[in-house]
mmCIF file of the N, C-alpha and C atoms, coordinates in Angstrom:
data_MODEL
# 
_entry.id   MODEL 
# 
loop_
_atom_site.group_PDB 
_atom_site.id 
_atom_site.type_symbol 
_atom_site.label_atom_id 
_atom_site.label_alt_id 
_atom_site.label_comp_id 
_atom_site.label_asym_id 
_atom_site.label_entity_id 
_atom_site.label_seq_id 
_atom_site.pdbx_PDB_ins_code 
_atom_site.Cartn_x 
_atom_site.Cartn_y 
_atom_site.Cartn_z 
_atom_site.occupancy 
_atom_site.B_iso_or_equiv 
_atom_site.pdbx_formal_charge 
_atom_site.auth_seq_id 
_atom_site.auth_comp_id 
_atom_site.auth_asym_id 
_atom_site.auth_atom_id 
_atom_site.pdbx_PDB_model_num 
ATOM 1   N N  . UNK A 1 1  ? -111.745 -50.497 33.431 1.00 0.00 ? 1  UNK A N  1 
ATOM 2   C CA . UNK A 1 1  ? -112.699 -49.826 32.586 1.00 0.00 ? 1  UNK A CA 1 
ATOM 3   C C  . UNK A 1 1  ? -113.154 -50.824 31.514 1.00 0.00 ? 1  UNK A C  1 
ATOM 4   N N  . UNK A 1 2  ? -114.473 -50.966 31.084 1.00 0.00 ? 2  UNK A N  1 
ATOM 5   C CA . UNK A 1 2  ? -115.250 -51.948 30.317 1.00 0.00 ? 2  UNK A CA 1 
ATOM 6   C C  . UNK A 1 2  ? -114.447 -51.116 28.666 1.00 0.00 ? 2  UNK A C  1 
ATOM 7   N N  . UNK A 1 3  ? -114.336 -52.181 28.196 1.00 0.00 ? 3  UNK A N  1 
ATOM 8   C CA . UNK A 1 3  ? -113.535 -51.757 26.578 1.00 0.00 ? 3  UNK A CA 1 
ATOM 9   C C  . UNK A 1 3  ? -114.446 -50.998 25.925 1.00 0.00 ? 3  UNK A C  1 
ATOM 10  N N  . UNK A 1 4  ? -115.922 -51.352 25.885 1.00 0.00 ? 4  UNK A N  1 
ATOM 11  C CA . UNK A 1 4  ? -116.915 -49.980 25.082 1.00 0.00 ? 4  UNK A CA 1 
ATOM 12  C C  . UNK A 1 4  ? -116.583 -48.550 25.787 1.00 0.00 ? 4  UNK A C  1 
ATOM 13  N N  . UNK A 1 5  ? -116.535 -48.535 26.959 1.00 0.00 ? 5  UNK A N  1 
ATOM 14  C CA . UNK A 1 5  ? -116.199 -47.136 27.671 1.00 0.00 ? 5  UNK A CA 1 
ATOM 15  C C  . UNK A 1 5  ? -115.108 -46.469 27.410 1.00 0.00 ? 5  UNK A C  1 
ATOM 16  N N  . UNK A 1 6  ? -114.260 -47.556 27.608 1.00 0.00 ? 6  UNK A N  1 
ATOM 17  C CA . UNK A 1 6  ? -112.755 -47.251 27.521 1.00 0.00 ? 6  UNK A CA 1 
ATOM 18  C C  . UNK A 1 6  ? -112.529 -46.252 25.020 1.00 0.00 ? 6  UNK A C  1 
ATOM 19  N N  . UNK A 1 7  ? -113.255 -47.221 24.848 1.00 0.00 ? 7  UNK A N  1 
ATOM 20  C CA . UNK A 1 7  ? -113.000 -46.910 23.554 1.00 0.00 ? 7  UNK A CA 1 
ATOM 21  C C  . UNK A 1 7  ? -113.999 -45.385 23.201 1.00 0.00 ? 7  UNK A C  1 
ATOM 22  N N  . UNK A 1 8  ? -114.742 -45.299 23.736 1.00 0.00 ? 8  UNK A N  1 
ATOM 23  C CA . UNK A 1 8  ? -115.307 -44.128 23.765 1.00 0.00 ? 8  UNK A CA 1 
ATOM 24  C C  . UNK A 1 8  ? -114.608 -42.912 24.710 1.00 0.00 ? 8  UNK A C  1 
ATOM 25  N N  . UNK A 1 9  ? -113.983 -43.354 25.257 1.00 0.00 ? 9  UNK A N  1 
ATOM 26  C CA . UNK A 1 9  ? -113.322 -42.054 26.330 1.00 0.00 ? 9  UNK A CA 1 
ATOM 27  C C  . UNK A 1 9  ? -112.256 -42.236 25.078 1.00 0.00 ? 9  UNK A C  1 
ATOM 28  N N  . UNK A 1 10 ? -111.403 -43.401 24.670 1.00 0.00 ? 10 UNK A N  1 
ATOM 29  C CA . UNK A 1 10 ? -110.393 -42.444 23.245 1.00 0.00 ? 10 UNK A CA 1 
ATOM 30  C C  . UNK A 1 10 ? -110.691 -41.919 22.167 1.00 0.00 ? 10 UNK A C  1 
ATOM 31  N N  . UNK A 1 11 ? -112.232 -42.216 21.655 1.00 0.00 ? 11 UNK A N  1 
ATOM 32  C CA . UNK A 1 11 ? -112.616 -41.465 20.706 1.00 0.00 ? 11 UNK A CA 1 
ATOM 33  C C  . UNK A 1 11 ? -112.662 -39.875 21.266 1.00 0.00 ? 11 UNK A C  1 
ATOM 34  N N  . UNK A 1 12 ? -113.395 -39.793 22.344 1.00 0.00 ? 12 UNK A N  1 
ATOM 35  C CA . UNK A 1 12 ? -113.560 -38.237 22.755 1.00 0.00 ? 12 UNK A CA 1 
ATOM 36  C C  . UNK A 1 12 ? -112.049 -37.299 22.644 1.00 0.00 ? 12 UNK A C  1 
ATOM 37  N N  . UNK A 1 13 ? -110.943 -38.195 23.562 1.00 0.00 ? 13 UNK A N  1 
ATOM 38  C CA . UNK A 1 13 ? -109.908 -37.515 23.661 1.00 0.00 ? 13 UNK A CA 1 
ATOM 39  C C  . UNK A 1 13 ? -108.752 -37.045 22.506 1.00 0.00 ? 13 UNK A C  1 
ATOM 40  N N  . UNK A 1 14 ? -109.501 -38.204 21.457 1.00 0.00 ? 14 UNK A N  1 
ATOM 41  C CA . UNK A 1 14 ? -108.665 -38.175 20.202 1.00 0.00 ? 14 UNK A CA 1 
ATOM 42  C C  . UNK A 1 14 ? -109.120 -37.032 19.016 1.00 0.00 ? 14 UNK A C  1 
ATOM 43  N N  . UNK A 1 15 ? -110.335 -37.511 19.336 1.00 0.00 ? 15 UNK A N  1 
ATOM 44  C CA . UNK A 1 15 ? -111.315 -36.187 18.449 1.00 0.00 ? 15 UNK A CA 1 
ATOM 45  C C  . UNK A 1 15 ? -110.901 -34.628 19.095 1.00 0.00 ? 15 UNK A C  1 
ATOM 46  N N  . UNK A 1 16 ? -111.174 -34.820 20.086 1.00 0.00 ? 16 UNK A N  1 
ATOM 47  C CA . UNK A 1 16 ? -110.308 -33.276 20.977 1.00 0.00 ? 16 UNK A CA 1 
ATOM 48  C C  . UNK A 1 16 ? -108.643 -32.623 20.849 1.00 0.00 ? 16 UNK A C  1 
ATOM 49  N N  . UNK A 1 17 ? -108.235 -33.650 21.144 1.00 0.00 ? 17 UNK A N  1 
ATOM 50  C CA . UNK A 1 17 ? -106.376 -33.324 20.565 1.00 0.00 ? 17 UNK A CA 1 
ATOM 51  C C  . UNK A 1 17 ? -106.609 -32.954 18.844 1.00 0.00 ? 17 UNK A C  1 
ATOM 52  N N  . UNK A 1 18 ? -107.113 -33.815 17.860 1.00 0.00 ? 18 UNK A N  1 
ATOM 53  C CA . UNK A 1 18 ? -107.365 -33.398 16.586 1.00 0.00 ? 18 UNK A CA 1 
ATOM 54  C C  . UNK A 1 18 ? -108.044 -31.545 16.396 1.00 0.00 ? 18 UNK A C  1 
ATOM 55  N N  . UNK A 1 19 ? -108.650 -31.693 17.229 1.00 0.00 ? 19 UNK A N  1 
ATOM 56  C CA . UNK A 1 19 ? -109.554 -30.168 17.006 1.00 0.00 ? 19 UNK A CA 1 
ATOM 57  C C  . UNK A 1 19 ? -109.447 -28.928 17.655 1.00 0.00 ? 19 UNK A C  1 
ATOM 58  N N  . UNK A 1 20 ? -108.186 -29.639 18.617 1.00 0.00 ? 20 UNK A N  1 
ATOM 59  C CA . UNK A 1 20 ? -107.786 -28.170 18.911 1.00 0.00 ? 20 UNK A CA 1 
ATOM 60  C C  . UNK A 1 20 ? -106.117 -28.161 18.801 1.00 0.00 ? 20 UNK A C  1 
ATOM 61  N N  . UNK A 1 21 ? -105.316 -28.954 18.530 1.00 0.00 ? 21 UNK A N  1 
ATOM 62  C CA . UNK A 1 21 ? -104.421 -28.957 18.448 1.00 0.00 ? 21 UNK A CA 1 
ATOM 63  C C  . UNK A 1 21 ? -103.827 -29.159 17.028 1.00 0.00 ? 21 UNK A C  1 
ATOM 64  N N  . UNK A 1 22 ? -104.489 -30.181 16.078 1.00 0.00 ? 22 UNK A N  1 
ATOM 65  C CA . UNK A 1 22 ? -104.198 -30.463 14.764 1.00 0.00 ? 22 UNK A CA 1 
ATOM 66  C C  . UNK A 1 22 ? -104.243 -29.947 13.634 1.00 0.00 ? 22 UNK A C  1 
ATOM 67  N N  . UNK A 1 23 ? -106.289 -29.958 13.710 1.00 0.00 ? 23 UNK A N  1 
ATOM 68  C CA . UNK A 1 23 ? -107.008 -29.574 12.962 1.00 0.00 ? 23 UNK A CA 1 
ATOM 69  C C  . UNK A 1 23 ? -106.672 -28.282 11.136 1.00 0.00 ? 23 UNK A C  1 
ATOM 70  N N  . UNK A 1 24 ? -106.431 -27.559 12.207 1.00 0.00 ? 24 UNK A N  1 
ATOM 71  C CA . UNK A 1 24 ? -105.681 -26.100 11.663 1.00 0.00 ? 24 UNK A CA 1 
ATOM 72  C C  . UNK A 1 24 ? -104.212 -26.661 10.759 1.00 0.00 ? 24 UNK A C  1 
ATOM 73  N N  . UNK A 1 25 ? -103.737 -27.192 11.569 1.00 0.00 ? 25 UNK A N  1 
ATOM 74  C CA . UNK A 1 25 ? -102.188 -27.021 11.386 1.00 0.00 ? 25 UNK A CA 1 
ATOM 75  C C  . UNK A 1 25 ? -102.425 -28.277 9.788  1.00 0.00 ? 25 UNK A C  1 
ATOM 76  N N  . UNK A 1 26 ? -103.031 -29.637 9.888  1.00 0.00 ? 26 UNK A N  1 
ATOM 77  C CA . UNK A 1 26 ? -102.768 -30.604 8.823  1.00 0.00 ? 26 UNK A CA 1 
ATOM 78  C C  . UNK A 1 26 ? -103.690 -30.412 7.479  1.00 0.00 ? 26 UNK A C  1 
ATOM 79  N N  . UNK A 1 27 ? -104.819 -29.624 7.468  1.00 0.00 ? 27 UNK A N  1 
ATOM 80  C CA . UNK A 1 27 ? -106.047 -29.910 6.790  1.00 0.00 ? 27 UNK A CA 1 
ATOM 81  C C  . UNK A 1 27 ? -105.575 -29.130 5.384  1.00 0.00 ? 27 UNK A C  1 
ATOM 82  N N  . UNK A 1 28 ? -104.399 -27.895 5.288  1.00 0.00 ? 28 UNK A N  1 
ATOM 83  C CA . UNK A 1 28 ? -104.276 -27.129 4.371  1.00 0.00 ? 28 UNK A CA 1 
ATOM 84  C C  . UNK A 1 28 ? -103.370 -27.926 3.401  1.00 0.00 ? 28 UNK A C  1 
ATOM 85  N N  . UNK A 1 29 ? -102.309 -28.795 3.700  1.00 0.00 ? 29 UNK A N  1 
ATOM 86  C CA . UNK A 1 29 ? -101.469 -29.630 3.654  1.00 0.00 ? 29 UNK A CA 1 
ATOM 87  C C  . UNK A 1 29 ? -101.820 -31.018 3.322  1.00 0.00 ? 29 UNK A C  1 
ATOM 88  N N  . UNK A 1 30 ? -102.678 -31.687 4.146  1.00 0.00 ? 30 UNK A N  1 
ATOM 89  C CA . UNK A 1 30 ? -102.526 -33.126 4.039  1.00 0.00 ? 30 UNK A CA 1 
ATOM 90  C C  . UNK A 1 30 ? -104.205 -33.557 4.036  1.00 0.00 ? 30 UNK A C  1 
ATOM 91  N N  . UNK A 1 31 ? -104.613 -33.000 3.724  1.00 0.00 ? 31 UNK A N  1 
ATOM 92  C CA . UNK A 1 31 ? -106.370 -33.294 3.323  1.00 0.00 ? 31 UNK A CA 1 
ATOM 93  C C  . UNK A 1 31 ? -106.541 -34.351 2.770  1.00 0.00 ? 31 UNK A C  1 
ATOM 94  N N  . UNK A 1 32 ? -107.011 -35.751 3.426  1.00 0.00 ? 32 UNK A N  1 
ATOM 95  C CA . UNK A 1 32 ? -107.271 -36.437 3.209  1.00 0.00 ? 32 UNK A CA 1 
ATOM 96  C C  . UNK A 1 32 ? -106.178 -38.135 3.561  1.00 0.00 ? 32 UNK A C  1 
ATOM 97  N N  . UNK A 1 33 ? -105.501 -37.225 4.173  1.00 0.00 ? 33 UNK A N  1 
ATOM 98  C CA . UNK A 1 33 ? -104.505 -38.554 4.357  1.00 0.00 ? 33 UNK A CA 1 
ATOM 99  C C  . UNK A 1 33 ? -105.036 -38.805 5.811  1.00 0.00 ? 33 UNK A C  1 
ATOM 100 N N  . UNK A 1 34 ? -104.478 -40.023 6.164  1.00 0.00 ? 34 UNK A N  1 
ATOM 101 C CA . UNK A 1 34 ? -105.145 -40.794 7.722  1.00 0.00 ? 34 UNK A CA 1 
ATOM 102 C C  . UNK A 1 34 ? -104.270 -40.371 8.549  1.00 0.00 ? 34 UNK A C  1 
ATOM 103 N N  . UNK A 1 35 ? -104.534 -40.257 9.908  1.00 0.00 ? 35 UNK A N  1 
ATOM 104 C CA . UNK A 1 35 ? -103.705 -40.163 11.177 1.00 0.00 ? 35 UNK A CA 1 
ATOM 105 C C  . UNK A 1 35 ? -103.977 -40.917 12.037 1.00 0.00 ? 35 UNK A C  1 
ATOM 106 N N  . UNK A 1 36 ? -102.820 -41.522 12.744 1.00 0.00 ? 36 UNK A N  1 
ATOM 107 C CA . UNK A 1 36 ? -103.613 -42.206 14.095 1.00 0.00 ? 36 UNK A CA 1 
ATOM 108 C C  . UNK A 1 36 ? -102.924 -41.528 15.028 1.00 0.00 ? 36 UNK A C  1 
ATOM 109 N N  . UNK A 1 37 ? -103.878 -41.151 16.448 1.00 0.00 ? 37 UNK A N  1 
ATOM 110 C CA . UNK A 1 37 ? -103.339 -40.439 17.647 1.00 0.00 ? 37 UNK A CA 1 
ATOM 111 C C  . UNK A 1 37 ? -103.468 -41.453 18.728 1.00 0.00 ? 37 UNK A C  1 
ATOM 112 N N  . UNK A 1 38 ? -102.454 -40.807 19.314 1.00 0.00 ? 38 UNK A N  1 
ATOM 113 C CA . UNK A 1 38 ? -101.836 -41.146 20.780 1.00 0.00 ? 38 UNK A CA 1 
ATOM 114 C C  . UNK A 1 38 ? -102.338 -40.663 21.280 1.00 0.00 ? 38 UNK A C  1 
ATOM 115 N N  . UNK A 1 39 ? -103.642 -40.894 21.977 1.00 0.00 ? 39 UNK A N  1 
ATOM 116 C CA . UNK A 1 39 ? -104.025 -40.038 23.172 1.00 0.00 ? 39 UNK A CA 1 
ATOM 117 C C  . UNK A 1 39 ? -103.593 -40.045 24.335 1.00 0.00 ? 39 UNK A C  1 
ATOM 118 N N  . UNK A 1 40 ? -102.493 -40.803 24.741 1.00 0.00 ? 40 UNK A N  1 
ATOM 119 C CA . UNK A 1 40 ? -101.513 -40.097 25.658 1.00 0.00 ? 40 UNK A CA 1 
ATOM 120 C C  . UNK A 1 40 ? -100.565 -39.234 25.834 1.00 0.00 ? 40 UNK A C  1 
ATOM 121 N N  . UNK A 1 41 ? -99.942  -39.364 24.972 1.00 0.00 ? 41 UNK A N  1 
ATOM 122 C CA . UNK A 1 41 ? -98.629  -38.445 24.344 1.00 0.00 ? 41 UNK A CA 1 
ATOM 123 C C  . UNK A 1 41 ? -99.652  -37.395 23.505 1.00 0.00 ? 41 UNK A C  1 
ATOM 124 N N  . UNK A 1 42 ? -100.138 -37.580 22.734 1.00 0.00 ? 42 UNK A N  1 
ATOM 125 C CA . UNK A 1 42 ? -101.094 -36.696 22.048 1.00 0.00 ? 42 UNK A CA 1 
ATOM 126 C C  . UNK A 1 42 ? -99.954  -36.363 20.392 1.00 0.00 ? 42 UNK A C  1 
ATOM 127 N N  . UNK A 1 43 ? -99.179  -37.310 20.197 1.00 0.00 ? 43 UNK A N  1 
ATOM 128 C CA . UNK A 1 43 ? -98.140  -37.857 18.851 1.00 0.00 ? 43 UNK A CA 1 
ATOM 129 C C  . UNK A 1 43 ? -99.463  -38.043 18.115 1.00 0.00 ? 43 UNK A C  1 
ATOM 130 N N  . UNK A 1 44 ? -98.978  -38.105 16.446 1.00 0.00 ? 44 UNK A N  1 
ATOM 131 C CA . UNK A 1 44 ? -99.707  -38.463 15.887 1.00 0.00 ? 44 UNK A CA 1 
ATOM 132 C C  . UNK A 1 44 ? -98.700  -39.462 14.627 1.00 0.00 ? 44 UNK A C  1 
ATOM 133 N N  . UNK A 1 45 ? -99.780  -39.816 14.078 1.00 0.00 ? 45 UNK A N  1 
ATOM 134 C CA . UNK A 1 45 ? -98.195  -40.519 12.763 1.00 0.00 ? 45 UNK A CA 1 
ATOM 135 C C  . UNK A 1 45 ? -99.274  -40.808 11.849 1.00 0.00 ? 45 UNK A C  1 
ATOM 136 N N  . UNK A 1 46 ? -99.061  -40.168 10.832 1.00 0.00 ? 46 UNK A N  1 
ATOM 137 C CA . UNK A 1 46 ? -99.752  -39.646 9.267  1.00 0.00 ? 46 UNK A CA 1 
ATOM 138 C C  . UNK A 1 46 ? -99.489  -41.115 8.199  1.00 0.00 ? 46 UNK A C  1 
ATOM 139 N N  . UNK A 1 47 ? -100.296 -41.067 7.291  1.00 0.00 ? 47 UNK A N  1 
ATOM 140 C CA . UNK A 1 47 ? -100.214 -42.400 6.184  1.00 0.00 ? 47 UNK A CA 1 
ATOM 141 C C  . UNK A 1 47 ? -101.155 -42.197 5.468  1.00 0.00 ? 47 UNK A C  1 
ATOM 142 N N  . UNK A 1 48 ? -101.249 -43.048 4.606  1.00 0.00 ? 48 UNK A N  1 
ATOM 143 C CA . UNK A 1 48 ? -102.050 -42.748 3.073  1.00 0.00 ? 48 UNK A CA 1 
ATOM 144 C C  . UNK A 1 48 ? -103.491 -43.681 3.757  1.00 0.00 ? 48 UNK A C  1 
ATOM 145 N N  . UNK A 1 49 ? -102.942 -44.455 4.105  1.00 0.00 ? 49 UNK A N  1 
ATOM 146 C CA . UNK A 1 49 ? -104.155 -45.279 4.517  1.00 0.00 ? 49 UNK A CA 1 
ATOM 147 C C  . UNK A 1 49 ? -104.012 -46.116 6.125  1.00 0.00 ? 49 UNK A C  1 
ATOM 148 N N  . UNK A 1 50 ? -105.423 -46.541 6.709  1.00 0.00 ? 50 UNK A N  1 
ATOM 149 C CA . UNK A 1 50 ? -105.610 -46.346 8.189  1.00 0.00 ? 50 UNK A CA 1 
ATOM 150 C C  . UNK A 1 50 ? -104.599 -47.268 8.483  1.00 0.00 ? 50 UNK A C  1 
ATOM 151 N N  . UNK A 1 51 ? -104.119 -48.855 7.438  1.00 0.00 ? 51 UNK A N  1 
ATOM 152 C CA . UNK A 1 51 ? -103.146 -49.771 8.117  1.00 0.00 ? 51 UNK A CA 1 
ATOM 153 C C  . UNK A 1 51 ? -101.726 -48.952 8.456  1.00 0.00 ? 51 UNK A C  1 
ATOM 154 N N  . UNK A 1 52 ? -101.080 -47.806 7.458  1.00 0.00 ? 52 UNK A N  1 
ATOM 155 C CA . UNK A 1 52 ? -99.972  -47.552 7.440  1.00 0.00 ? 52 UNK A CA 1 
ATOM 156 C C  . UNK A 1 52 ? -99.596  -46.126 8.204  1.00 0.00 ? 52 UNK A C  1 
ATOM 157 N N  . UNK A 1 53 ? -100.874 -46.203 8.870  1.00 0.00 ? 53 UNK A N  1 
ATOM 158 C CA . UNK A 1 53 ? -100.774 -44.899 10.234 1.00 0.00 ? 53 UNK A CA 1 
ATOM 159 C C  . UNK A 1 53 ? -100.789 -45.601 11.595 1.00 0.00 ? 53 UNK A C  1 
ATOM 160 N N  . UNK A 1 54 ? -101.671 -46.427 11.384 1.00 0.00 ? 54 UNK A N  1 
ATOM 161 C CA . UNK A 1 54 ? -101.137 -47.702 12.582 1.00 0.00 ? 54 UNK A CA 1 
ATOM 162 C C  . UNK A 1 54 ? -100.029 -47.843 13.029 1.00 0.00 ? 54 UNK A C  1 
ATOM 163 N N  . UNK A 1 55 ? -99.704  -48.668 11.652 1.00 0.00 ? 55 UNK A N  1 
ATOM 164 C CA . UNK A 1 55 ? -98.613  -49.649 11.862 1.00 0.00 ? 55 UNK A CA 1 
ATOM 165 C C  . UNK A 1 55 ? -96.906  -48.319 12.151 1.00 0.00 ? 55 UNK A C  1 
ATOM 166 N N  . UNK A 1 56 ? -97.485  -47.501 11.898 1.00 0.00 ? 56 UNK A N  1 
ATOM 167 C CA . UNK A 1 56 ? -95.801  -45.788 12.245 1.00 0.00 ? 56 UNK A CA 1 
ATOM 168 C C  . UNK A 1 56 ? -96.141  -45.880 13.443 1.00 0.00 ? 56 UNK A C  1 
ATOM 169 N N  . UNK A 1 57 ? -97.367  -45.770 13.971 1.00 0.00 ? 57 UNK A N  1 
ATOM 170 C CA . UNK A 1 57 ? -97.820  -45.535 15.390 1.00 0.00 ? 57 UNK A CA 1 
ATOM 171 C C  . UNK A 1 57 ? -97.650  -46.339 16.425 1.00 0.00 ? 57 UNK A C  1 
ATOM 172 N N  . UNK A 1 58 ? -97.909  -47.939 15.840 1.00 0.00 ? 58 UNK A N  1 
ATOM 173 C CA . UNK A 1 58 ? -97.236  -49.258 16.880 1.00 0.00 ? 58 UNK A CA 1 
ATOM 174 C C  . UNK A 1 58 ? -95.449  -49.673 16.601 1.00 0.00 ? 58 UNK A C  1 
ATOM 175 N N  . UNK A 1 59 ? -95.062  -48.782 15.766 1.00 0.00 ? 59 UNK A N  1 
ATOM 176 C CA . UNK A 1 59 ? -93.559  -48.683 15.668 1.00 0.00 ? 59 UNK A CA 1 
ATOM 177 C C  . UNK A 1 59 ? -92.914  -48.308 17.041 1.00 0.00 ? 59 UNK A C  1 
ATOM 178 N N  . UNK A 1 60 ? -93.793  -47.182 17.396 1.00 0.00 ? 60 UNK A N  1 
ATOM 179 C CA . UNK A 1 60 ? -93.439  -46.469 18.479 1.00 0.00 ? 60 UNK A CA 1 
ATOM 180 C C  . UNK A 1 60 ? -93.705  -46.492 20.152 1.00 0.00 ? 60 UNK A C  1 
ATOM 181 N N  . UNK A 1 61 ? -95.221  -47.036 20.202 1.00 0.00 ? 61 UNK A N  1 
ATOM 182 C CA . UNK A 1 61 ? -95.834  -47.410 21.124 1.00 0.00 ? 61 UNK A CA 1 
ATOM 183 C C  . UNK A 1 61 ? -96.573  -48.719 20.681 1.00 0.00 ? 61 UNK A C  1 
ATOM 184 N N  . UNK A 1 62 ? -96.054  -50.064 20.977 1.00 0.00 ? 62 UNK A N  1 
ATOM 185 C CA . UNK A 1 62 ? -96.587  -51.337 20.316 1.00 0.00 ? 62 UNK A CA 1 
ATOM 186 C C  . UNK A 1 62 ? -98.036  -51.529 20.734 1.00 0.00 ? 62 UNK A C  1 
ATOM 187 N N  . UNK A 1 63 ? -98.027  -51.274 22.033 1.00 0.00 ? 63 UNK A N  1 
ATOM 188 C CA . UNK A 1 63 ? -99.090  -51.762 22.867 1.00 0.00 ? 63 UNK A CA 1 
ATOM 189 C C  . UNK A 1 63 ? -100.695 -50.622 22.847 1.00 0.00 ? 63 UNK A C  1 
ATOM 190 N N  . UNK A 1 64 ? -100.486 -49.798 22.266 1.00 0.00 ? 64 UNK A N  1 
ATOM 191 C CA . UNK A 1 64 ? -101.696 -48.353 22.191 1.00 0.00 ? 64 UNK A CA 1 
ATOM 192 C C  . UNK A 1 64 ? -102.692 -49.158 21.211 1.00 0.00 ? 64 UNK A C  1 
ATOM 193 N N  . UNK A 1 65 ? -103.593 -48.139 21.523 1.00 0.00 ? 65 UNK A N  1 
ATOM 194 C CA . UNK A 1 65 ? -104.730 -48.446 20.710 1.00 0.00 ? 65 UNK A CA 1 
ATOM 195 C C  . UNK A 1 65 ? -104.843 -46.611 20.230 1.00 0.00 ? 65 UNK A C  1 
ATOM 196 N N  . UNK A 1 66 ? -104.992 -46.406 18.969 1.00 0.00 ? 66 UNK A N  1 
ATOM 197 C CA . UNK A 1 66 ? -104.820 -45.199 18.374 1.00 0.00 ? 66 UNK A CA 1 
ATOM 198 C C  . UNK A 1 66 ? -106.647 -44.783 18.204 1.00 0.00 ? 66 UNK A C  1 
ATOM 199 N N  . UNK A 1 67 ? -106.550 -43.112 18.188 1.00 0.00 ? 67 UNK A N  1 
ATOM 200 C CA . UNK A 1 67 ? -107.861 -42.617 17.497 1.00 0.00 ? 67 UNK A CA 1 
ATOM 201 C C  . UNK A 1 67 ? -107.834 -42.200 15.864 1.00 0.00 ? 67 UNK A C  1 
ATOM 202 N N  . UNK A 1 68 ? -107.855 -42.448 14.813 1.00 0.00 ? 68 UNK A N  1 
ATOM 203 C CA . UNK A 1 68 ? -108.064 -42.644 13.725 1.00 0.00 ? 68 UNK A CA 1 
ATOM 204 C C  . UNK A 1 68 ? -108.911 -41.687 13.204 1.00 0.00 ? 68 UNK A C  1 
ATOM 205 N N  . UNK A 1 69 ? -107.899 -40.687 12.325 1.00 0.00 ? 69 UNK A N  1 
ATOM 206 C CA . UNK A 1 69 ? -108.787 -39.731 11.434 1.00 0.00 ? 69 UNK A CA 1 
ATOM 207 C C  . UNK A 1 69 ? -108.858 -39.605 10.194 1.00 0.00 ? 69 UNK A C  1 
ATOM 208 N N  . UNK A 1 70 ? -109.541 -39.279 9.140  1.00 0.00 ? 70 UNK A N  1 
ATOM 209 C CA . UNK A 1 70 ? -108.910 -38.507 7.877  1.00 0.00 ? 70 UNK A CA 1 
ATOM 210 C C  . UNK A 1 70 ? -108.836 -37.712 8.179  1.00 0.00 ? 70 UNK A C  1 
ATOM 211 N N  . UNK A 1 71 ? -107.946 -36.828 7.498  1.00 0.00 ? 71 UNK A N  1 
ATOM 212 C CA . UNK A 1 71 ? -107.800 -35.283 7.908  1.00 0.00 ? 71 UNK A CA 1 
ATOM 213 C C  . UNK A 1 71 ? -108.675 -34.112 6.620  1.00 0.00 ? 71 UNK A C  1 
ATOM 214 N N  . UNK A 1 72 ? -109.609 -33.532 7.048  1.00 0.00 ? 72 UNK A N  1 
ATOM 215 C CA . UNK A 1 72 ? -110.474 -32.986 6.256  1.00 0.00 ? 72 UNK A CA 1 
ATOM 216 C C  . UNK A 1 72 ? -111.885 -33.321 6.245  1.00 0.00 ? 72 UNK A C  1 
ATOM 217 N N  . UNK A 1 73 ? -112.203 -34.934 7.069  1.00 0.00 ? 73 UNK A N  1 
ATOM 218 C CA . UNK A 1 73 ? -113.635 -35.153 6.750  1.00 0.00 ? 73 UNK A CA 1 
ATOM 219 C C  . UNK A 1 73 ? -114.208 -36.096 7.826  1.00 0.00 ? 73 UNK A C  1 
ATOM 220 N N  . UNK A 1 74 ? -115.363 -35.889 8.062  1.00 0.00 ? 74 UNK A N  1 
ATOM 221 C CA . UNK A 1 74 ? -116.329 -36.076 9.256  1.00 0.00 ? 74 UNK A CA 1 
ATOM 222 C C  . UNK A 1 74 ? -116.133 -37.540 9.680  1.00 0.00 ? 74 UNK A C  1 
ATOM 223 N N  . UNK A 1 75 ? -115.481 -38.340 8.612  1.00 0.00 ? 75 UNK A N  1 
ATOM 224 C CA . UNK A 1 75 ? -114.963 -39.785 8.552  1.00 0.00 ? 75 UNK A CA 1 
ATOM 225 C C  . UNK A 1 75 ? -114.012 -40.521 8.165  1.00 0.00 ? 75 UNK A C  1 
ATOM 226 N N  . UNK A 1 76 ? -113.666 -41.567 9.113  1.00 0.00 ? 76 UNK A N  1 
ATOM 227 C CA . UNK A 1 76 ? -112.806 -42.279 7.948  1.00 0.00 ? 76 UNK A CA 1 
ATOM 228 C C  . UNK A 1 76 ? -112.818 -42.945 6.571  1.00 0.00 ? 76 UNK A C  1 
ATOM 229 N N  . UNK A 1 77 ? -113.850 -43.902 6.826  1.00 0.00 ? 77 UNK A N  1 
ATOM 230 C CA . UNK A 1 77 ? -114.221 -44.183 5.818  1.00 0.00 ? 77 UNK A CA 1 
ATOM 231 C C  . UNK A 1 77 ? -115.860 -44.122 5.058  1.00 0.00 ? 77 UNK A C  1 
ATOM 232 N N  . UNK A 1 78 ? -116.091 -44.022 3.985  1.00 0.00 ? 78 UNK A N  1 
ATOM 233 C CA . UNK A 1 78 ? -117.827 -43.983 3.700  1.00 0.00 ? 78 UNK A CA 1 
ATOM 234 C C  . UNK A 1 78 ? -117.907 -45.051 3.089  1.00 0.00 ? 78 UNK A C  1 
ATOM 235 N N  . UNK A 1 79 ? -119.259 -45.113 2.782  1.00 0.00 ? 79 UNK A N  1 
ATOM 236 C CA . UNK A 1 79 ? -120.188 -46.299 1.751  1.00 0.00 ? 79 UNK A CA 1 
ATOM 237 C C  . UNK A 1 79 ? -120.896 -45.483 1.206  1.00 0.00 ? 79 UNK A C  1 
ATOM 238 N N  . UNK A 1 80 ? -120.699 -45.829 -0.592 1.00 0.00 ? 80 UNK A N  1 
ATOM 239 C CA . UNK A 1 80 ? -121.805 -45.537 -1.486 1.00 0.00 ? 80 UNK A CA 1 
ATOM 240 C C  . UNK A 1 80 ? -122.230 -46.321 -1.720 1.00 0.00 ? 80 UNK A C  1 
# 
């Protein structure tokens, strides 16, 4: 699979595990902190910021490439 494809099939699957499985459960709680998902396992591992949700996440699975959220907002990060 070409890596643009490939990275777009984990955005889809990551955005999906987040929204029907997460969503609900982290946003009342942890609004605004980062997650990165496993879209295989469908694990997630929480942090203040995107390096230190990573880096819980390649603790566990070295070799993944994670989908990356804030929890609460349409993005990770903005520009003003």
């Amino acid at each position: 699979m070409k890596n643009s494809k490939r990275i777009k099939v984990l955005a889809q699957e990551g955005e999906t595990i987040y929204q029907s499985r997460l969503k609900k459960k982290l946003e009342v709680k942890h609004r605004g902190e980062i997650i990165a998902i496993d879209v295989d396992s469908g694990k997630y591992f929480m942090g203040k910021t995107v390096l230190e949700a990573v880096e819980k996440g390649r603790q566990k699975y070295p070799n993944k490439l994670f989908h990356v959220i804030r929890v609460g907002y349409p993005a990770v990060h903005s520009i003003r």
